[in-house]
C-alpha positions as CSV (number, residue, x, y, z in Angstrom):
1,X,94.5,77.4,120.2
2,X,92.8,79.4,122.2
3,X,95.1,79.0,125.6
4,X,98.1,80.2,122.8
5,X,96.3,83.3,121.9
6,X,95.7,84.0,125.7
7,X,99.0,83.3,126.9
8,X,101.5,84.5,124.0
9,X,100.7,88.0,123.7
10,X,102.8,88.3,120.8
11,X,103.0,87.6,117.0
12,X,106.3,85.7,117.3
13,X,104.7,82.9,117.4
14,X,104.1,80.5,114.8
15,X,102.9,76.9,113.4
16,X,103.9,75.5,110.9
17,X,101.3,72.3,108.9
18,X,102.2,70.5,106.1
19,X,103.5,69.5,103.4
20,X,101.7,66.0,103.8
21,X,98.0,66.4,104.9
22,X,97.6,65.1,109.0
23,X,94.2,65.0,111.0
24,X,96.2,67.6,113.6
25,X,96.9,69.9,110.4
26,X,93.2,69.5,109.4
27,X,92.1,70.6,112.9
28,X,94.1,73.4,113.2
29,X,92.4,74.8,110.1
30,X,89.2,73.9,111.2
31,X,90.0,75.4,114.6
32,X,91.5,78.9,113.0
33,X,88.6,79.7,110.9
34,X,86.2,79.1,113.8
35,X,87.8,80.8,116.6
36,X,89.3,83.4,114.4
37,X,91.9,84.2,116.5
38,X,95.5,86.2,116.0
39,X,98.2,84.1,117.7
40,X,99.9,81.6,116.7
41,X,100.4,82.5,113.1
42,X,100.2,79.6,110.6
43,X,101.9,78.4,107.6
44,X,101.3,75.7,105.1
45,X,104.8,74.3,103.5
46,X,103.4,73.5,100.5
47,X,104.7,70.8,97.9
48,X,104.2,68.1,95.2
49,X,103.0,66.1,97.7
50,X,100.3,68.8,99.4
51,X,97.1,67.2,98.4
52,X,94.1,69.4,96.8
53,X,91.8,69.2,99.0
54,X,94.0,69.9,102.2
55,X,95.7,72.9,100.4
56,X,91.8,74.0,99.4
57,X,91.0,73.6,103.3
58,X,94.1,76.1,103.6
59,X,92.9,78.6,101.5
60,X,89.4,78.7,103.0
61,X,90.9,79.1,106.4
62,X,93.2,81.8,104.6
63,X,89.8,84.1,103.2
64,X,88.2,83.8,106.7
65,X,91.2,84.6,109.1
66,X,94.1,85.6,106.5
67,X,96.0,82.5,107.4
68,X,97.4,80.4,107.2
69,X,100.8,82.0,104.8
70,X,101.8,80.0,102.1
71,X,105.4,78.6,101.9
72,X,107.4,76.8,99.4
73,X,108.7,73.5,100.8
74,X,111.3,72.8,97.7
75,X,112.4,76.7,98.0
76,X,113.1,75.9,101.7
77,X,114.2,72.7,102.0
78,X,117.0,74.2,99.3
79,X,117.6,77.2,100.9
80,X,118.5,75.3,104.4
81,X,119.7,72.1,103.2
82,X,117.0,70.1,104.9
83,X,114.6,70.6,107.4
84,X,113.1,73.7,109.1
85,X,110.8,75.8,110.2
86,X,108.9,78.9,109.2
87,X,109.0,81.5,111.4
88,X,107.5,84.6,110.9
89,X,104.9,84.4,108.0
90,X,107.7,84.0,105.4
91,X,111.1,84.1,107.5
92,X,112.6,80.9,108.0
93,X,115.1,78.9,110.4
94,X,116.7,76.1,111.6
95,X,115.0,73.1,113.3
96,X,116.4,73.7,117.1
97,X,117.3,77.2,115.9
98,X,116.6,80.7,116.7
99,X,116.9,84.3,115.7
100,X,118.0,87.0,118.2
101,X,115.9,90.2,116.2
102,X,113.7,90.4,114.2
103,X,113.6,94.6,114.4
104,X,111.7,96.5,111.8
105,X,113.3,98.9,109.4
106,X,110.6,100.7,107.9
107,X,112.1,102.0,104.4
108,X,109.2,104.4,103.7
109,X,110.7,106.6,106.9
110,X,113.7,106.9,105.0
111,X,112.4,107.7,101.8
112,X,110.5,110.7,103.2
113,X,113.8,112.2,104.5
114,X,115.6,111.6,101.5
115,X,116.1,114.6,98.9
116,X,116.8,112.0,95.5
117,X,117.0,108.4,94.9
118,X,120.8,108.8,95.6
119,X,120.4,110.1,98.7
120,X,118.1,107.8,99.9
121,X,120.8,104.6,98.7
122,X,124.1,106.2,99.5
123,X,123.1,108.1,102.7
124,X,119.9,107.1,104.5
125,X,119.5,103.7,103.8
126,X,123.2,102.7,104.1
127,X,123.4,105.2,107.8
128,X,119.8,103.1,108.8
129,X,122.2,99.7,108.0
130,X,124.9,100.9,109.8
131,X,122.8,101.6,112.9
132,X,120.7,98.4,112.6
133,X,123.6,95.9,112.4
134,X,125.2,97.8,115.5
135,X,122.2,97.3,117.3
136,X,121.7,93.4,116.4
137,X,124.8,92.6,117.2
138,X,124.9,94.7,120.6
139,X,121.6,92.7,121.2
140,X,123.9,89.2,120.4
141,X,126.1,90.2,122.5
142,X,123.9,91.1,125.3
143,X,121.9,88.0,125.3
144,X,125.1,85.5,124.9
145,X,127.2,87.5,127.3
146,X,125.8,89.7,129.8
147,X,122.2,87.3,130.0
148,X,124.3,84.2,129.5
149,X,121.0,82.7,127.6
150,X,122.3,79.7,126.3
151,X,124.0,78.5,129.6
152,X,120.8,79.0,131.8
153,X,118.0,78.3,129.4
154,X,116.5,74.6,129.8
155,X,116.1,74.9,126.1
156,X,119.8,74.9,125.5
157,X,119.9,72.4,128.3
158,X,117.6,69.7,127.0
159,X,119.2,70.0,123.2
160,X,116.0,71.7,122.0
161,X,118.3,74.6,120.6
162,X,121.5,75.0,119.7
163,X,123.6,78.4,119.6
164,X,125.1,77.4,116.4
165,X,122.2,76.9,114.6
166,X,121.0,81.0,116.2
167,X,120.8,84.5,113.6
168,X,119.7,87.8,113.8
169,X,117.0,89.0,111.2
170,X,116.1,92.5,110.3
């Protein structure tokens, strides 16, 4: 844990334990609460099948470091059609897939521009759309085209990812 949080020097990464209680899930809380560190971020899928006293374990780890993120397996498991991962606190993907952005659109900015509540929906939020969905898909198009990602990454290579199973998030 600690190599993670000196190495990735970002948020965008994440672990994912449960639903079933492991020993490795088990340490990982341990581990959290005592080295309190940032990186990687954690989420429990929880379920039916989470047991008590490992979610309890969870939410202990959750009041001393403010994770791990709790997800809903069934919600998940229904929204993708099987398995996969959570990504981002709540944001979720494909097993072997990926997601291109994941830019920021910070709504309150907008709000304070805005004259009325119909200004704010029918010209700032839908120009800020506009102008975020060019940019993710300029940022697609950079990475499949002009970086060629998918043909030079030993991801892609080794089947660990899969450019169909890719999105962009906002």
């Amino acid at each position: 844990m600690k190599h993670i949080d000196r190495t990735i020097t970002d948020s965008f990464c994440h672990a994912n334990i449960g639903p079933k209680d492991t020993k490795a899930g088990r340490l990982i809380l341990k581990a959290e609460r005592e080295l309190q560190d940032s990186i990687p971020n954690l989420t429990l899928k929880f379920s039916d099948e989470t047991p008590q006293d490992f979610a309890i374990e969870a939410v202990k780890t959750a009041i001393a470091t403010a994770k791990p993120s709790f997800a809903s397996d069934a919600m998940f498991r229904s929204d993708f059609g099987g398995d996969y991962a959570v990504v981002s606190c709540y944001n979720g993907l494909n097993i072997g897939g990926g997601s291109y952005t994941l830019s920021r659109l910070k709504l309150d900015k907008l709000a304070d521009k805005a004259k009325s509540s119909e200004d704010y929906l029918n010209t700032h939020l839908k120009d800020a759309a506009k102008l975020m969905a060019e940019y993710m898909d300029e940022r697609v198009r950079f990475i499949i085209e002009d970086v060629e990602f998918f043909k030079s990454s030993f991801l892609a290579r080794e089947g660990l990812i899969d450019q169909d199973l890719f999105t962009a998030m906002f």
